[in-house]
N, C-alpha and C positions, 0 to 999 in steps of 0.2 A: 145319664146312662152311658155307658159304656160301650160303642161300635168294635166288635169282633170279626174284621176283612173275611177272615178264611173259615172259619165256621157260620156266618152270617148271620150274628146273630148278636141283639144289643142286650146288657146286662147290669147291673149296677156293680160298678166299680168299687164300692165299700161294702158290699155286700161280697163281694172274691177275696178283699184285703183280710175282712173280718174271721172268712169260713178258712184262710191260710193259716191265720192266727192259731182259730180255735184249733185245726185239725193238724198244727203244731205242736202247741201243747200236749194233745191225745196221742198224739205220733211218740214225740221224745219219751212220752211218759210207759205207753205200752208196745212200742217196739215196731210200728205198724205203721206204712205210709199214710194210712185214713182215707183210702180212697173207696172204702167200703161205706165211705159217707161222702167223698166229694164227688165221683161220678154220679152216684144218683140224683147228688144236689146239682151240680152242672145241667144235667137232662132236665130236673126239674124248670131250672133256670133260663131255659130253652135250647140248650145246645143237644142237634143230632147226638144219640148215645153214640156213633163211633169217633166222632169229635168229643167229644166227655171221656169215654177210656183213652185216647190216644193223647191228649190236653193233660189229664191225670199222671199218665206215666212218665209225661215230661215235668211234671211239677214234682212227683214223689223222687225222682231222678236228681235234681236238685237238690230237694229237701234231705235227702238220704246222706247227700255230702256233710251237710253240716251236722246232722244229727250225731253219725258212724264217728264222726272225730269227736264230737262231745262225752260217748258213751268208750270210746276207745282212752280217753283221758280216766275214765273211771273204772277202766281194766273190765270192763261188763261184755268184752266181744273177743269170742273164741277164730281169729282170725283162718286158721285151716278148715274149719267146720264151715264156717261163712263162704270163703271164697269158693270151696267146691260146691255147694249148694248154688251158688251166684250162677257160676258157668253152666253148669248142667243146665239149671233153668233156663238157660237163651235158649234149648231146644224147646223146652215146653212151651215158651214165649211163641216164638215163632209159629208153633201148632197151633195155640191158641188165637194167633192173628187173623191166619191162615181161618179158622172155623169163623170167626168175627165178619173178616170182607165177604164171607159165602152166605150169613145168614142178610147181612147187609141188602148183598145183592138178591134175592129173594124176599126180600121186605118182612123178614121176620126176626130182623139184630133186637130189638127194643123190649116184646114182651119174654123172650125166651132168656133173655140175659136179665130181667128182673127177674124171672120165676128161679133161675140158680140164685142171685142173692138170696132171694127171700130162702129158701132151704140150708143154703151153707148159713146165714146171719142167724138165723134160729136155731138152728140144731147146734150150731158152737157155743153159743150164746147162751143157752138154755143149759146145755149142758156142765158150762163152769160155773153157772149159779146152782145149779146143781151141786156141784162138788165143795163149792165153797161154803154153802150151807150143811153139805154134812160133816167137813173140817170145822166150821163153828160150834157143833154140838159137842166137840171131843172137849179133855181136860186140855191144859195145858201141857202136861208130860205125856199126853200123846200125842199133840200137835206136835214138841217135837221132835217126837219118835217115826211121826208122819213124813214131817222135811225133809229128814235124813236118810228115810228108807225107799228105796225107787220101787214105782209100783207095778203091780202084775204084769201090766202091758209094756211096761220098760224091760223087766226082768225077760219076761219071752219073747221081746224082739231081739234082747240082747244076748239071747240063749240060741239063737237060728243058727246051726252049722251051714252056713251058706259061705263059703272061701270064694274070693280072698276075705281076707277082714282087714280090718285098719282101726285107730284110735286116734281121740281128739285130747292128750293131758288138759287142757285148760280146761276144758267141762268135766272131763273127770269120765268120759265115755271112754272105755276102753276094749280091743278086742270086738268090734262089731263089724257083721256082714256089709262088704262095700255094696253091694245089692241094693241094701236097705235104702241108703242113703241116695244112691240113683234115682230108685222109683219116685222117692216122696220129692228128692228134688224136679225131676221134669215135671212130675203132677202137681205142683206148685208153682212151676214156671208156666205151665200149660193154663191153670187158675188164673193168674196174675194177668198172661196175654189175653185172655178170654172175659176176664169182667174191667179188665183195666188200671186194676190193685199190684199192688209192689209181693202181694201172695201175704202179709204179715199176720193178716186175720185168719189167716188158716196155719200159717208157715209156726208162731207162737206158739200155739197149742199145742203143734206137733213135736217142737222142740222140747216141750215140757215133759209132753204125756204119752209120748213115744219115745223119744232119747233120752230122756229123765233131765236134761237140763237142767241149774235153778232159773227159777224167774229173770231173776235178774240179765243173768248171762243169757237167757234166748232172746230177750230184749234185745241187745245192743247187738249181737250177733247176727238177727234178722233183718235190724239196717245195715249192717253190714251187706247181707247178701241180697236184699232190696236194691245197694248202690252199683250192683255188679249187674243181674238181674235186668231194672231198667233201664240201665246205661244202653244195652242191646235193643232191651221194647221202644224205648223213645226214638232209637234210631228208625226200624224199621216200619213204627206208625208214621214218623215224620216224612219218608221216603214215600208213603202213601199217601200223604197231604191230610193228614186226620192232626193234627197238632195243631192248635191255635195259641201260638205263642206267646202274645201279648196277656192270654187269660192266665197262663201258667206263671210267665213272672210276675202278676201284680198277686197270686196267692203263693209266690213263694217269698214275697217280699215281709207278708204277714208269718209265713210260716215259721222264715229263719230266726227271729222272735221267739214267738213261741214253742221252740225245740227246743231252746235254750231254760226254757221253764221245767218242759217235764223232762228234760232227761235228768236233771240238778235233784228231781224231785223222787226220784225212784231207786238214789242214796238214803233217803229215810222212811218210806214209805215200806214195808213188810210185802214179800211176792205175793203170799194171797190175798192179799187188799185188792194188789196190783189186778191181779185173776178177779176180784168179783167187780169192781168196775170196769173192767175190758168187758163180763159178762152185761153189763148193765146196757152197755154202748153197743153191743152185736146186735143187742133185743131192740132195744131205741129205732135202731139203722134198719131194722129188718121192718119196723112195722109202718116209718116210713116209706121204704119199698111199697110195703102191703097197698096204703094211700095213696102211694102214685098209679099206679098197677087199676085202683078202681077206679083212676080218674078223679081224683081230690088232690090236684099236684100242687096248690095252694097250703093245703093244708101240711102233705107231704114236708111243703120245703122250712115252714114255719116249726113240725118239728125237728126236722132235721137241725138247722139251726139252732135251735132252744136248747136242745140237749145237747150237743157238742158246745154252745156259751156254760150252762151249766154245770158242765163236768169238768170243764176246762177250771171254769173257777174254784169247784171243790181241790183240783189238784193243786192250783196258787196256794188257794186258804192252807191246805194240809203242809204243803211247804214251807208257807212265812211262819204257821204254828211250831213245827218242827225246828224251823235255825232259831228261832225264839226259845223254844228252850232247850236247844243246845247253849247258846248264848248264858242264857241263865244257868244253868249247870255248871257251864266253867265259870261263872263269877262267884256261885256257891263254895266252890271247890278253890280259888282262891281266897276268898273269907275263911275258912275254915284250915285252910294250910298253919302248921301250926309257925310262928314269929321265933327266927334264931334269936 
């Protein structure tokens, strides 16, 4: 076991290595600190929920480092879009903190911060298996007529005469209300302070299915403005003594690993793939929640765990299949080169 001084509280130590790993992999791979599964595992695992969000946001703070330069190597982050989403959020952070010490100190941080996961991890969650199940039923030449074409809610956010306006060329957003871009960033900043997440399980979606993003690009984009983001939360939980530092580097020591898996992985892997396992993982994480919520926090952490090993390894497998045959494709295609 593992002795935790400042949150007080003892833990296994391969059990923090492991959950950095997995929730690396899920990170790199869907854009997303994963703290919408390591805060509730930390609690599970005994630490005070405001030592779990404030321990979280110094490990996703980290982790964001290494990720933002792996997915920036693959041109997958719209650095203007990122960095103003990053700053705006350290107000919503702050808010968020701010509600977190109040409910603390009235003894009601614990049930009221699972009962917003469980609602945000379900209704996101549900929602892109949703979506992805009704893009599975199309042909092929409307899938993709679908990718290309930004949908209703992109179209009439992108329609709002609300001045000033601004554009992002690398996403391809052009002409949109700087309004827009404020609200969702501080209420994303405010999210992130508030359950203790880098915002990316909400921040994702919205890049997708409100900005029209691709996949790919909200991905790398969102660590991006996760690394700007937490760089602020980490300060001002740590300034509060909610950080337990030792927990954070032994699961970013597993993490920086595993980023390195899935960001590499989400060059061959198709966006709405991407979108129906991110949905798979919100539902998994949410009903987790549910388990701990009734007092099955055994049960809770076992699946918490299980399904972040799981997933983690379907993205390896999809990976190693994939450079395999790319690999083979170019030895095909050298066979077959014709001999001057």
């Amino acid at each position: 076991m593992l002795h935790l001084p400042i949150a007080n509280a003892d833990v296994n130590g391969w059990a923090l290595l492991l959950l950095g790993f997995f929730v690396g992999v899920l990170g790199g791979f869907f854009g997303t600190g994963g703290a919408y599964i390591i805060t509730p595992s930390l609690h599970i695992f005994g630490f005070p929920m405001a030592f779990a969000i404030g321990t979280d946001i110094a490990h996703i703070f980290g982790k964001s480092i290494v990720a933002s330069f792996k997915h920036a190597l693959l041109r997958h982050v719209d650095f203007k879009l990122g960095l103003m989403m990053g700053l705006l959020g350290m107000i919503g952070v702050s808010l968020g903190k701010q509600a977190i010490l109040y409910l603390e100190k009235i003894g009601q941080v614990g049930p009221i911060v699972r009962i917003v996961y469980m609602v945000l991890l379900f209704s996101l969650g549900l929602f892109m298996l949703k979506d992805y199940y009704w893009y599975s039923r199309l042909s092929e030449i409307q899938k993709e007529s679908i990718e290309r074409k930004p949908s209703r809610v992109v179209l009439w956010i992108r329609g709002l005469r609300l001045g000033p306006y601004i554009s992002f060329p690398t996403s391809g957003v052009k002409n949109i209300s700087i309004w827009i871009v404020v609200f969702l960033s501080i209420s994303i900043g405010f999210i992130s302070g508030f359950l203790g997440v880098g915002g990316g399980f909400v921040r994702v979606p919205i890049l997708i299915y409100c900005l029209g993003l691709p996949t790919v690009m909200a991905v790398g984009t969102d660590l991006f403005a996760i690394l700007i983001t937490n760089s602020w939360g980490t300060y001002i939980y740590a300034m509060s003594g909610k950080v337990e530092i030792i927990g954070a580097l032994v699961m970013l020591v597993g993490a920086a690993v595993g980023i390195q898996i899935g960001s590499a992985a989400t060059g061959y892997v198709k966006g709405m793939k991407i979108r129906f396992y991110f949905g798979v993982t919100l539902v998994l994480a949410g009903v987790a929640v549910v388990l701990r919520h009734l007092l099955m926090p055994t049960l809770a952490g076992y699946l918490m765990l299980s399904s972040a090993a799981i997933l983690s390894s379907l993205i390896i497998f999809m990976l190693i299949r994939a450079v395999a045959e790319e690999r083979y494709r170019s030895k095909e295609e050298v066979y077959d080169k014709p001999k001057a």
